[in-house]
N, CA and C atoms as an extended XYZ file, in Angstrom:
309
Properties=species:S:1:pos:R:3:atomname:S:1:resname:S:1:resid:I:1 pbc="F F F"
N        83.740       -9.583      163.080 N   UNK     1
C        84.667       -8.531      163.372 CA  UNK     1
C        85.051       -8.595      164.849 C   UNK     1
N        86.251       -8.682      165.122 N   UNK     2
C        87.103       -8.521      166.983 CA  UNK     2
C        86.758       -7.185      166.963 C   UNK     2
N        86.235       -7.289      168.716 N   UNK     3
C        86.453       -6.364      169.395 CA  UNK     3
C        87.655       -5.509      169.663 C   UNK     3
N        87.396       -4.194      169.568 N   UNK     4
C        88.863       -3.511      168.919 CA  UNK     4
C        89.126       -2.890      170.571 C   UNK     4
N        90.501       -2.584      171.033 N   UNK     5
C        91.151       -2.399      172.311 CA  UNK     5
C        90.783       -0.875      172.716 C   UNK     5
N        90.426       -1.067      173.656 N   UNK     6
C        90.286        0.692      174.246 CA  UNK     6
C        91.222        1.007      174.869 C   UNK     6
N        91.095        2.341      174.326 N   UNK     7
C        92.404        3.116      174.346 CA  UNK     7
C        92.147        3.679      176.568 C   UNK     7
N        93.715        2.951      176.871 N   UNK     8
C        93.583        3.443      178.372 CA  UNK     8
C        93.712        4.525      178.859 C   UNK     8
N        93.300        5.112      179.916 N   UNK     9
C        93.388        6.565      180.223 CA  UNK     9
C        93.714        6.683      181.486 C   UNK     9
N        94.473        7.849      181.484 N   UNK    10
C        95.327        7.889      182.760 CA  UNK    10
C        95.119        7.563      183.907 C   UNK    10
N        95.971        6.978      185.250 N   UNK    11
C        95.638        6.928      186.267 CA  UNK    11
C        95.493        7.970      186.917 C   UNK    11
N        96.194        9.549      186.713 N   UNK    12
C        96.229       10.103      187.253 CA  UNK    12
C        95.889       11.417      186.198 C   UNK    12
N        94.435       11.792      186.358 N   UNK    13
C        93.975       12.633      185.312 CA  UNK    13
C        94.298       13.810      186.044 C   UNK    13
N        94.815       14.567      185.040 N   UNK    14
C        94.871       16.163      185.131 CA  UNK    14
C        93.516       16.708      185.452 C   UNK    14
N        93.725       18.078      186.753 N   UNK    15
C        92.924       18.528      187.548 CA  UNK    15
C        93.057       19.937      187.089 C   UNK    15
N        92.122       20.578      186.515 N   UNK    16
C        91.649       21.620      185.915 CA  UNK    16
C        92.470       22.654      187.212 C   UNK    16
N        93.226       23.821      186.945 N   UNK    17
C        93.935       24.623      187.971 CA  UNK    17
C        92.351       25.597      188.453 C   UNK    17
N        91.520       25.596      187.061 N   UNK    18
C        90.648       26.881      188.087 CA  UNK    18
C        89.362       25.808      188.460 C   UNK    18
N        89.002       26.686      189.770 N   UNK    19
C        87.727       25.654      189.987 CA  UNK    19
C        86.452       26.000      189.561 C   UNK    19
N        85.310       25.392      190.022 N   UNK    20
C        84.150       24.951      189.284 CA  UNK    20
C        83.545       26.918      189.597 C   UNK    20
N        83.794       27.577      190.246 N   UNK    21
C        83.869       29.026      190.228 CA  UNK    21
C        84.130       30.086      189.580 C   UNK    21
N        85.218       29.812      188.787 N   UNK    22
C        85.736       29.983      187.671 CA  UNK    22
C        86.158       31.619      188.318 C   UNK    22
N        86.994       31.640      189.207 N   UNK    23
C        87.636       32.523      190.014 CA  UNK    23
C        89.362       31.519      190.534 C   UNK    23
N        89.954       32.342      189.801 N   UNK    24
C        91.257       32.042      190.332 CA  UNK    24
C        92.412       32.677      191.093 C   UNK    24
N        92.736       32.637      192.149 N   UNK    25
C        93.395       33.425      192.999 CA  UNK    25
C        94.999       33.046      192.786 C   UNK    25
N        96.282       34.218      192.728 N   UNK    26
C        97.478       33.895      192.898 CA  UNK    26
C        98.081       35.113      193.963 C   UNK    26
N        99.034       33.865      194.376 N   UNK    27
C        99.635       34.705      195.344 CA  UNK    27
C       100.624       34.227      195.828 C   UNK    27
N       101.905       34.786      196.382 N   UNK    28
C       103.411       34.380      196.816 CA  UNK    28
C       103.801       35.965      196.365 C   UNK    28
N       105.398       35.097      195.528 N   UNK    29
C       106.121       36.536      195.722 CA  UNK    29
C       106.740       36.637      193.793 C   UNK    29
N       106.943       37.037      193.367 N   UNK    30
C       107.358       37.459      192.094 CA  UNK    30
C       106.401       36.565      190.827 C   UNK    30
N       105.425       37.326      191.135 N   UNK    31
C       104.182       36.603      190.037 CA  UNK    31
C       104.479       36.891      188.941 C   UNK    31
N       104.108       36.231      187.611 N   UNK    32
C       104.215       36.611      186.620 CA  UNK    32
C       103.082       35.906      185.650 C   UNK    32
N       102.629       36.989      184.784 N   UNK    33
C       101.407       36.608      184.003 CA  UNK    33
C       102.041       36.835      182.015 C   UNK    33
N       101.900       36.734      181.463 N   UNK    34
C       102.551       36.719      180.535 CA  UNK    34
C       101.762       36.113      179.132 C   UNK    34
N       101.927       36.813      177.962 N   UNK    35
C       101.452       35.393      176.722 CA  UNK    35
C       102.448       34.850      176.318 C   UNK    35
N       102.419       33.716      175.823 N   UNK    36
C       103.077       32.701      174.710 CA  UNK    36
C       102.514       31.842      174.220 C   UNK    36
N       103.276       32.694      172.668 N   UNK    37
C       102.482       31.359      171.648 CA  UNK    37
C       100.681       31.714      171.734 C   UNK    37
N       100.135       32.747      172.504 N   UNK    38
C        98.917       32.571      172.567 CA  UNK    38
C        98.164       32.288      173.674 C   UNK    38
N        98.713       31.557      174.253 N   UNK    39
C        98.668       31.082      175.701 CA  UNK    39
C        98.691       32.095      176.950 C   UNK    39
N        98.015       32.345      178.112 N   UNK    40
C        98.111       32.709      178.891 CA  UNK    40
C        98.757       31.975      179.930 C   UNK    40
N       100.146       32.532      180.460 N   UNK    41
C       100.970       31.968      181.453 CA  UNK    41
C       101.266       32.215      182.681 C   UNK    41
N       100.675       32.206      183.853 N   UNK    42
C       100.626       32.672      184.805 CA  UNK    42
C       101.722       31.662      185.848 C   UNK    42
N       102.963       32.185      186.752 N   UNK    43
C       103.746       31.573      187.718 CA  UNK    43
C       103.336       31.909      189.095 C   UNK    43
N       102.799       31.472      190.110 N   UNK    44
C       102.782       32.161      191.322 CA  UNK    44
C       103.118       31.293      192.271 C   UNK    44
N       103.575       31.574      193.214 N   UNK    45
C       103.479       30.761      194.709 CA  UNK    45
C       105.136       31.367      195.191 C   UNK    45
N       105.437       30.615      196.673 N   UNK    46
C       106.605       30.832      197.016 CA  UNK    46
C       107.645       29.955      197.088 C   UNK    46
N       109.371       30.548      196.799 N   UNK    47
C       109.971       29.715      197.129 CA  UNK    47
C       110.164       28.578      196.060 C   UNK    47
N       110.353       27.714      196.510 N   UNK    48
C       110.144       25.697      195.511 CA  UNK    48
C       108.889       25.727      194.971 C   UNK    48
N       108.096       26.235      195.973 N   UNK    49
C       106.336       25.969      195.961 CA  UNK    49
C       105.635       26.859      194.968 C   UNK    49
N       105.873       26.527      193.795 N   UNK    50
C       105.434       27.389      192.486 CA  UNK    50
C       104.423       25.780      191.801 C   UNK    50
N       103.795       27.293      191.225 N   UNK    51
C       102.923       26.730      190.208 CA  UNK    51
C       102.690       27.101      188.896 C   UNK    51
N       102.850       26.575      187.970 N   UNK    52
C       102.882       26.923      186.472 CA  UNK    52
C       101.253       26.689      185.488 C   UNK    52
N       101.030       27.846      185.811 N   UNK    53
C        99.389       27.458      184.772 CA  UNK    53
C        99.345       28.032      183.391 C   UNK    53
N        98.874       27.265      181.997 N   UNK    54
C        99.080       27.771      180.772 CA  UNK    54
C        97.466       27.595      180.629 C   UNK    54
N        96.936       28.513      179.930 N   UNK    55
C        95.701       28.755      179.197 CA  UNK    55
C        95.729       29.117      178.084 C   UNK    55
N        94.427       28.527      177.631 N   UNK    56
C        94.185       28.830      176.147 CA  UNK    56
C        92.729       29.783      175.804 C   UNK    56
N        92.469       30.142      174.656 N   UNK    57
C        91.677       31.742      174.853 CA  UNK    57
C        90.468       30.997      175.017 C   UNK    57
N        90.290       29.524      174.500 N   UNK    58
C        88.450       29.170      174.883 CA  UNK    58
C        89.160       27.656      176.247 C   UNK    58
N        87.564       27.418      175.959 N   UNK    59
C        87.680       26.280      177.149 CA  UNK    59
C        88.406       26.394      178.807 C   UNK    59
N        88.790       27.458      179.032 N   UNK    60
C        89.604       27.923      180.643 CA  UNK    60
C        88.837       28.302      181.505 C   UNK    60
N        87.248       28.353      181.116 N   UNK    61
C        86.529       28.250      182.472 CA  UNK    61
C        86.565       29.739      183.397 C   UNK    61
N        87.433       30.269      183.084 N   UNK    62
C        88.202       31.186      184.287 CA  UNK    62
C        87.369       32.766      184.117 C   UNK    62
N        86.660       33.057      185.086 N   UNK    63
C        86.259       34.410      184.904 CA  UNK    63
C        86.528       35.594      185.636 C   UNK    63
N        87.557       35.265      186.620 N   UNK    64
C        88.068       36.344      187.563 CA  UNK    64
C        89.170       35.822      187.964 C   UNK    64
N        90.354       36.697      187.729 N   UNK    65
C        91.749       36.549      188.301 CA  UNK    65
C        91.576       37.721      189.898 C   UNK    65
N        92.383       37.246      190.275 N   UNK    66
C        92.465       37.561      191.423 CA  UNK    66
C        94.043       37.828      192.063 C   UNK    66
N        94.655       38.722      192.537 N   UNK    67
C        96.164       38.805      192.415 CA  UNK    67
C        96.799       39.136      194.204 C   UNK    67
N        96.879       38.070      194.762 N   UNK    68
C        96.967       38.964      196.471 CA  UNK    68
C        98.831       38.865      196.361 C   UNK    68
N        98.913       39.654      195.850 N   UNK    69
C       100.269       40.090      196.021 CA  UNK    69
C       100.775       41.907      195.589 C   UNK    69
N       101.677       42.098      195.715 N   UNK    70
C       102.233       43.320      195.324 CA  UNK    70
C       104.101       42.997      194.524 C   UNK    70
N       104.016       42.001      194.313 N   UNK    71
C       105.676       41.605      193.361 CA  UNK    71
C       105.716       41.013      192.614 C   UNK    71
N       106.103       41.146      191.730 N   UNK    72
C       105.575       40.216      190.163 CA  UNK    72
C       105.705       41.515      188.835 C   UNK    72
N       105.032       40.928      187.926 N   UNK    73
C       105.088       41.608      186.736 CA  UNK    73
C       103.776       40.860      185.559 C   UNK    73
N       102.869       41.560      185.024 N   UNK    74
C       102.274       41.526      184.073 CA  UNK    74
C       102.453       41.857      182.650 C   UNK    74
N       102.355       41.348      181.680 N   UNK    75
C       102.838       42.507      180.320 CA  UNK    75
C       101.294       43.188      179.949 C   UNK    75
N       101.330       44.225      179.247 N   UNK    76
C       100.022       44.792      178.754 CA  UNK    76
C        99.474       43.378      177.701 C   UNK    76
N       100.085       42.500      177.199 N   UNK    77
C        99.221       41.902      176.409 CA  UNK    77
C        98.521       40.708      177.213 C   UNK    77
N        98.771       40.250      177.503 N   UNK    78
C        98.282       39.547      179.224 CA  UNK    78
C        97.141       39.953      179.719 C   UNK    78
N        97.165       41.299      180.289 N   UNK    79
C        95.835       42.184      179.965 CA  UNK    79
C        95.314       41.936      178.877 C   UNK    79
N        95.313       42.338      177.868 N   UNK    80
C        94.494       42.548      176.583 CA  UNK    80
C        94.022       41.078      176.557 C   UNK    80
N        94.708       40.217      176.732 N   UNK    81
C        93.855       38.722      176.741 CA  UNK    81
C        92.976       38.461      177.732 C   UNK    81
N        92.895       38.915      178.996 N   UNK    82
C        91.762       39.016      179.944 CA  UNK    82
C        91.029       39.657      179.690 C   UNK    82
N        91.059       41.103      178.907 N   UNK    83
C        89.694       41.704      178.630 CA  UNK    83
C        89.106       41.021      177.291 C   UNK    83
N        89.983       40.870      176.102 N   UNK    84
C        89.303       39.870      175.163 CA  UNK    84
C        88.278       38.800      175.587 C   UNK    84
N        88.939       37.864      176.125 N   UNK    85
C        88.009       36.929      176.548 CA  UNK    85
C        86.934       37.158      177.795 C   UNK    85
N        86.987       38.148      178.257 N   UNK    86
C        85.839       38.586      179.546 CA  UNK    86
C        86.274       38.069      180.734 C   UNK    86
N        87.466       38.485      180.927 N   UNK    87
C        87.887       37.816      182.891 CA  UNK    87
C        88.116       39.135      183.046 C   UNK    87
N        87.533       39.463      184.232 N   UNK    88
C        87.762       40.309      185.421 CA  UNK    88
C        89.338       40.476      185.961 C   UNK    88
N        89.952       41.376      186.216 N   UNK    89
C        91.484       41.105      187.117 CA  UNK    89
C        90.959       41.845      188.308 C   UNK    89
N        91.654       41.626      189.451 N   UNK    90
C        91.625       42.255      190.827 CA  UNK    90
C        92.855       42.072      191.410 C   UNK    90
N        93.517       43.433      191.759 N   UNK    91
C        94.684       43.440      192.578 CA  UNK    91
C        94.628       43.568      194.170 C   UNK    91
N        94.877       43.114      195.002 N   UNK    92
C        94.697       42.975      196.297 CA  UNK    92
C        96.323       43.372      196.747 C   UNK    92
N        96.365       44.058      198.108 N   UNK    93
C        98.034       44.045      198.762 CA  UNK    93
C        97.612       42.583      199.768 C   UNK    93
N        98.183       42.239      200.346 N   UNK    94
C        97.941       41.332      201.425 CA  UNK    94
C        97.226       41.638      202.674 C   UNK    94
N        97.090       42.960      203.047 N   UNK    95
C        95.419       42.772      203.899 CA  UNK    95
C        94.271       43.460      203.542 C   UNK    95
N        94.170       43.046      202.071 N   UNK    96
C        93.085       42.756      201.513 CA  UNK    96
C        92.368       43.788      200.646 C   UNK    96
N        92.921       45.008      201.016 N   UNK    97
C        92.559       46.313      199.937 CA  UNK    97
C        93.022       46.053      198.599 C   UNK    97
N        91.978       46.695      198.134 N   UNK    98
C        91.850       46.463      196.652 CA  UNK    98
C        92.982       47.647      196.122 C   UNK    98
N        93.972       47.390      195.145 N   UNK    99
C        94.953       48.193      194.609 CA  UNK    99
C        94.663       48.442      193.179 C   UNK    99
N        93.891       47.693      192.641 N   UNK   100
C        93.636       48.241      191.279 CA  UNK   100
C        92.427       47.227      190.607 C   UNK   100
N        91.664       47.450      190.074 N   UNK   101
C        90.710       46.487      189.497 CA  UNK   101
C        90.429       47.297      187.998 C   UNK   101
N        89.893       46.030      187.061 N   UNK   102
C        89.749       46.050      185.408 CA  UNK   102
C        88.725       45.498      185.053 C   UNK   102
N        87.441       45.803      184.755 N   UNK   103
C        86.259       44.919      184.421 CA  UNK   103
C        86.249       45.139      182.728 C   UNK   103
């Protein structure tokens, strides 16, 4: 029997958005957190300089959102998927007081 071909894998592997902390911070200016499809969709940063993160309800690692902004928009089900799965939210203004927190 030939040796059968292994399958190649990327040069450039995708880098998990939350880190080994499993605390994720957003911040810029018109955030938005959102579901689709199931998915948790979070946009943040400024300007060009955005970032697009999609999650799914297992495997995301993620146990505390973190929000240093005051512009943006959440929907209530967005919520309901952070308390389902057990993440923490924390609202921050930009010097650093806490504006609303959800355990």
């Amino acid at each position: 029997m030939a040796a059968s071909v292994n399958v190649s894998q990327s040069l450039f592997p995708s880098k998990s958005p939350i880190p080994r902390s499993g605390v994720l911070t957003l911040h810029g200016f018109g955030i938005r957190m959102r579901m689709q499809s199931g998915h948790l969709e979070i946009e943040d940063g400024i300007g060009q300089d955005r970032r697009n993160i999609r999650l799914a309800r297992v495997g995301h690692r993620l146990k505390r959102l973190v929000c240093v902004s005051e512009d943006g928009f959440t929907t209530l089900s967005a919520l309901k998927w952070l308390a389902d799965v057990g993440v923490s939210f924390v609202m921050l203004n930009r010097n650093g007081k806490a504006r609303r927190s959800c355990y």
